[in-house]
C-alpha positions in Angstrom: 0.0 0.0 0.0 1.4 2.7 -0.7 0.6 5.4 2.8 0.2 5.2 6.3 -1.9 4.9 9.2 1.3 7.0 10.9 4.9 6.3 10.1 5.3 2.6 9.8 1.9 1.6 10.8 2.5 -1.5 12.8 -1.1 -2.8 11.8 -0.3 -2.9 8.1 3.9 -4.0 8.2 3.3 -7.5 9.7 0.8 -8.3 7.1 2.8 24.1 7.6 0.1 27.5 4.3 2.2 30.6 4.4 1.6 33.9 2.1 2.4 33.8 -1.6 3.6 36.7 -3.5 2.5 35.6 -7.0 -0.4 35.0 -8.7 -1.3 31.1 -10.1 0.1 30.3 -13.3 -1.3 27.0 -14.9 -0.5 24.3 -16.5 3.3 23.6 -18.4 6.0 24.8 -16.3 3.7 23.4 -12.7 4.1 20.1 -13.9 7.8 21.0 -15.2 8.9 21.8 -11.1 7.2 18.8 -9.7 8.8 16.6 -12.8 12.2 18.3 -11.7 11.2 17.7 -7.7 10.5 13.7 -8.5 14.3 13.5 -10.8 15.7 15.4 -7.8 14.4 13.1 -4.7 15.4 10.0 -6.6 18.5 10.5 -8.2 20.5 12.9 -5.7 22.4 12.2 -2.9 21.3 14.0 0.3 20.5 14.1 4.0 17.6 15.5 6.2 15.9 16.4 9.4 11.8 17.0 9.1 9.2 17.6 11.0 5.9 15.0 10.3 2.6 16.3 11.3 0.0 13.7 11.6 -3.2 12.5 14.1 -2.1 15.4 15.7 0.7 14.5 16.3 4.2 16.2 15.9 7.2 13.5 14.7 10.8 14.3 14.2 12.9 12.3 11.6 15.9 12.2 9.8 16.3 10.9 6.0 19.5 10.0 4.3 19.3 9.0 0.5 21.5 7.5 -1.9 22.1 6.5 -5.5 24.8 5.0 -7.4 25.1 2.7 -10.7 24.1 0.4 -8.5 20.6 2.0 -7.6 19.1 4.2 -4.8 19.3 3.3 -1.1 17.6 5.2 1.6 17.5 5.2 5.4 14.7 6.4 7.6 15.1 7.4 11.4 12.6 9.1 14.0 14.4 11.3 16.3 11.3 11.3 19.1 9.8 8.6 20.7 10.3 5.1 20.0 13.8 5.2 17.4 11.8 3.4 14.9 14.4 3.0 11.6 13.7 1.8 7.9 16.4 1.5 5.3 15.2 0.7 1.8 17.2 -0.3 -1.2 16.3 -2.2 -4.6 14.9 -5.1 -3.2 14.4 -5.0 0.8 12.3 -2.7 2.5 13.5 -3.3 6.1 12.0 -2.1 9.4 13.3 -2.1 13.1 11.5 -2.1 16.3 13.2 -1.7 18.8 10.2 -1.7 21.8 9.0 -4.8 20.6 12.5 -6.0 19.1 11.4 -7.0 15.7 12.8 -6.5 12.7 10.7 -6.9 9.5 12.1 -7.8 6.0 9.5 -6.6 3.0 9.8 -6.1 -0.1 10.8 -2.6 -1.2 8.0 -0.4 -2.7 9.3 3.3 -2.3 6.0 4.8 -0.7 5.0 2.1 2.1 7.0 3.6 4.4 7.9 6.9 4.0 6.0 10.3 4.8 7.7 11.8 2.0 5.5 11.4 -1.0 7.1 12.1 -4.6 5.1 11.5 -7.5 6.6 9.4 -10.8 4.1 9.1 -14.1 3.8 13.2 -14.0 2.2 13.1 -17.4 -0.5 10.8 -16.6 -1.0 12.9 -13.5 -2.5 15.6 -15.3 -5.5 13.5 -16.2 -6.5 13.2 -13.0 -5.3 16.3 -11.6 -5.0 19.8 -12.1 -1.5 21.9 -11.6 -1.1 25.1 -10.3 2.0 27.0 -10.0 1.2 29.7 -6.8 4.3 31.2 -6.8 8.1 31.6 -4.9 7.9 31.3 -1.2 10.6 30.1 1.8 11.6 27.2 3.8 14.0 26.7 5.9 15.5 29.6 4.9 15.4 28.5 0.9 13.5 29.7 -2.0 11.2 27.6 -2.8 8.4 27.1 -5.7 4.7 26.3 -5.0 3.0 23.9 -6.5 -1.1 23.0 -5.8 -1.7 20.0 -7.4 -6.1 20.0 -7.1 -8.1 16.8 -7.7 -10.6 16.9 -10.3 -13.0 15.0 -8.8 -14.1 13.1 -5.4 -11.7 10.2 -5.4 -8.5 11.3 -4.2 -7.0 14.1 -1.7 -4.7 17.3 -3.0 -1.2 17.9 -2.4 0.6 21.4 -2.4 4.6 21.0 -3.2 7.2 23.5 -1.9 10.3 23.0 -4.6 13.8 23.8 -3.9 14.4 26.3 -6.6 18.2 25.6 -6.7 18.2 21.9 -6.7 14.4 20.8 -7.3 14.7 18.8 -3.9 10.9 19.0 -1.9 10.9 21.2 1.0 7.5 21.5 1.9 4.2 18.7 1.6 0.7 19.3 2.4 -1.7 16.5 1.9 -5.2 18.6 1.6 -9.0 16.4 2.3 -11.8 16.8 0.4 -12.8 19.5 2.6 -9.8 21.3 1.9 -8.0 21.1 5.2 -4.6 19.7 5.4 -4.4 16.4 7.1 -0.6 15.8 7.0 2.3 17.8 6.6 6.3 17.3 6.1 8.6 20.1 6.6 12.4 20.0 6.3 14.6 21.9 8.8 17.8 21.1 7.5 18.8 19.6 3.9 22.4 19.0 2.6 23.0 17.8 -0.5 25.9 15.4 -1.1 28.0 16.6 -4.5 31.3 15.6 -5.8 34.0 13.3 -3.8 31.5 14.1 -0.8 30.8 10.7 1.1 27.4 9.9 2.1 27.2 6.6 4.3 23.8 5.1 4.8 24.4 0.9 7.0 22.7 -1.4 5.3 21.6 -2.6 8.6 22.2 -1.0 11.8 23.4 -3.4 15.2 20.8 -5.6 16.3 21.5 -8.8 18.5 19.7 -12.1 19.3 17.1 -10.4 21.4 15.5 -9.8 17.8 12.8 -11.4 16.3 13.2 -11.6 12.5 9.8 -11.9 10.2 10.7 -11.9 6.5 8.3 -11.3 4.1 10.6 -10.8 1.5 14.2 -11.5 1.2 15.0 -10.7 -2.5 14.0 -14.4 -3.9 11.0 -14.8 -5.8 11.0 -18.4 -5.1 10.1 -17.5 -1.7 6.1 -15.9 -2.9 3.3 -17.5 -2.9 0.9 -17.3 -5.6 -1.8 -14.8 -5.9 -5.6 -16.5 -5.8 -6.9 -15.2 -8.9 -10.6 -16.2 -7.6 -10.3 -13.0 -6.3 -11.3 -10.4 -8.5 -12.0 -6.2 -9.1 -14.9 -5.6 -11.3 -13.7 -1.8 -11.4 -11.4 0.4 -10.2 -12.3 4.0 -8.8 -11.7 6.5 -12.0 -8.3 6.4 -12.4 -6.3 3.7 -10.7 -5.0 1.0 -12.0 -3.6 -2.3 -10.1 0.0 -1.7 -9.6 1.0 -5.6 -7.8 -1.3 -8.3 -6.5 0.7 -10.7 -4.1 0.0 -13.1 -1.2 1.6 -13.9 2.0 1.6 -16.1 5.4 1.0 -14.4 8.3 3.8 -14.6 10.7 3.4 -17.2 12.8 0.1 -19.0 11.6 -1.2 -21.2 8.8 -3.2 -17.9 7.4 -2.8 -15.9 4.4 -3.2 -12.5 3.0 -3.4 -11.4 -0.4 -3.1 -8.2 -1.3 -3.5 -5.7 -4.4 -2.2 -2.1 -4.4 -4.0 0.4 -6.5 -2.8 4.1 -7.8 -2.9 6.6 -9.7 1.0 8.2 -9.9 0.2 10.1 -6.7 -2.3 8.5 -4.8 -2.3 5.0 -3.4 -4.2 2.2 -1.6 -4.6 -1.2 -0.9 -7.2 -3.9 -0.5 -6.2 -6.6 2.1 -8.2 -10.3 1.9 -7.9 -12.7 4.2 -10.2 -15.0 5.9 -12.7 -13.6 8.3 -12.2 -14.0 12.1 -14.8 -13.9 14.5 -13.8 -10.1 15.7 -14.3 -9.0 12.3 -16.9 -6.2 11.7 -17.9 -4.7 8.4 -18.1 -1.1 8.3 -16.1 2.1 7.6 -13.1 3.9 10.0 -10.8 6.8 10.2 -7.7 8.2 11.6 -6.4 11.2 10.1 -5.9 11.3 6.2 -6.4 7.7 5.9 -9.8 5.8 5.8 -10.7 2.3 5.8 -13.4 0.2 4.8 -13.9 -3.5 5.6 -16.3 -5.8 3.7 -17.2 -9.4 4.3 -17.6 -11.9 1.7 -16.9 -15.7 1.3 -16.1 -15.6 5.3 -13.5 -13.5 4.1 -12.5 -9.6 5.3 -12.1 -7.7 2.3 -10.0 -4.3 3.9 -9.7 -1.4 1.4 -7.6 1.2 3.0 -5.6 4.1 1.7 -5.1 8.0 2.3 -7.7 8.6 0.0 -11.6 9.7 0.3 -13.9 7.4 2.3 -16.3 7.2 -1.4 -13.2 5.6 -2.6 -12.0 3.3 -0.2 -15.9 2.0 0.0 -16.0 2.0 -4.1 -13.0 -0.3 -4.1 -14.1 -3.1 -1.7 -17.5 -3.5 -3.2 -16.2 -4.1 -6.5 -14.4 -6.7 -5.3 -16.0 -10.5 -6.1 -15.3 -14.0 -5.8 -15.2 -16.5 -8.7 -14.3 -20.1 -7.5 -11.7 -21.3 -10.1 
């Protein structure tokens, strides 16, 4: 899936708008900053503090990020509370607990785990969104450009960008409801970016000892997956998302499986979750901040669609989801 209930969600891995002094511009050179902002965050070598607004709540974390021949590699630290820390490279998504000392080994999709949200197909964006260039602003003492990028219609949120203008690096994110508050922010402090013969060192796993519980998902052999059950089926998507991986799992320590698809759009993303139905299970829709969930039941199965996304959509995705025996 690609978002968060907060910042590494435990329930999902085991299984600031200042004044602008220019008026909007439309259309080309909006989509030509956030293009530059997505080639910046992947392919340049920098580090980060930011601050991660959420549930009302106020988080603190550090990002280094890396890329060579060789691909990128990126490590994710929270500087308050529990030291929760991700590192992520071309195949492993890996997570460390240290409360509950677990580590979890997943396989690496870029926006699971991180607050940080960078768009890729910009081109097909513009289908489903509309770009607005607001104008030059600051951010930790950087010029910035503003982008709005508005939904054109009820199934997904708004985001606003604030751009580095020197480097195209993202400053600034606002994730913006259908009501047109902002739900969750990220806000950098400090950036450095990493040029030249300068080193940038991110572990590819930081000390852990046998107090550790390891659960892999994933470990970088496809031998190791299960399957999908194609009995499963989506009669039809909300406008505008396509399925972007259907795969299926065993729950850590049990005979159970999950199967899961992920859905989005080039910004957006969300999940449905299917696994059989235990007897706590409710139909029924929740919320917690940006994201909303919806649970179905069908075939004594929980069908979970969940996703920072509008409740309509969430809802429209797990009733078009059927069962066909095979």
């Amino acid at each position: 899936m690609g978002r968060k209930l907060n910042f590494l969600s435990k329930r999902l891995l085991p299984i600031l708008l200042p004044t602008l002094i220019s008026a909007p511009v439309f259309a080309g050179p909006a989509m030509e900053w956030v293009q530059k902002m997505s080639d910046a965050m992947r392919n340049l070598n920098y580090r980060g503090d930011f601050v991660y607004l959420h549930e009302n709540q106020l988080e603190s974390m550090r990002i280094s990020h890396y890329r060579d021949v060789h691909g990128e590699k990126e490590r994710l630290i929270s500087l308050n509370g529990e030291a929760r820390e991700v590192i992520r490279d071309n195949q492993n998504l890996t997570c460390i607990w240290p409360s509950s000392r677990k580590v979890v080994i997943d396989m690496s999709r870029k926006n699971n785990f991180s607050p940080i949200f960078i768009p890729e197909d910009i081109v097909r964006l513009e289908k489903f969104y509309e770009m607005k260039l607001l104008g030059k602003d600051r951010v930790a003492d950087m010029s910035v450009m503003v982008v709005h990028i508005v939904p054109r219609d009820k199934f997904r949120y708004g985001m606003k960008f604030w751009i580095n203008e020197q480097n195209g690096l993202m400053m600034k994110s606002s994730l913006i409801n259908e009501d047109n508050k902002v739900v969750e922010e990220v806000m950098f402090t400090s950036l450095k970016v990493y040029e030249g013969d300068e080193k940038l060192v991110i572990d590819t796993m930081p000390p852990i000892d046998d107090s550790f519980t390891m659960i892999r998902f994933h470990s970088g052999d496809s031998s190791k997956s299960f399957d999908a059950d194609r009995s499963w089926k989506l009669e039809q998507a909300p406008g505008g998302f396509w399925r972007d991986s259907v795969f299926k799992r065993q729950i850590p320590g049990s005979e159970q499986f999950v199967q899961q698809m992920v859905f989005t759009d080039g910004l957006a993303s969300l999940s449905v979750f299917i696994e059989r139905q235990t007897l706590d299970t409710k139909g029924g829709s929740s919320s917690m901040g940006a994201v909303n969930a919806y649970i179905r039941i069908l075939n004594n199965h929980s069908v979970t669609a969940i996703g920072e996304v509008p409740a309509i959509t969430v809802r429209q995705l797990a009733e078009s989801v059927s069962y066909q025996a095979q």
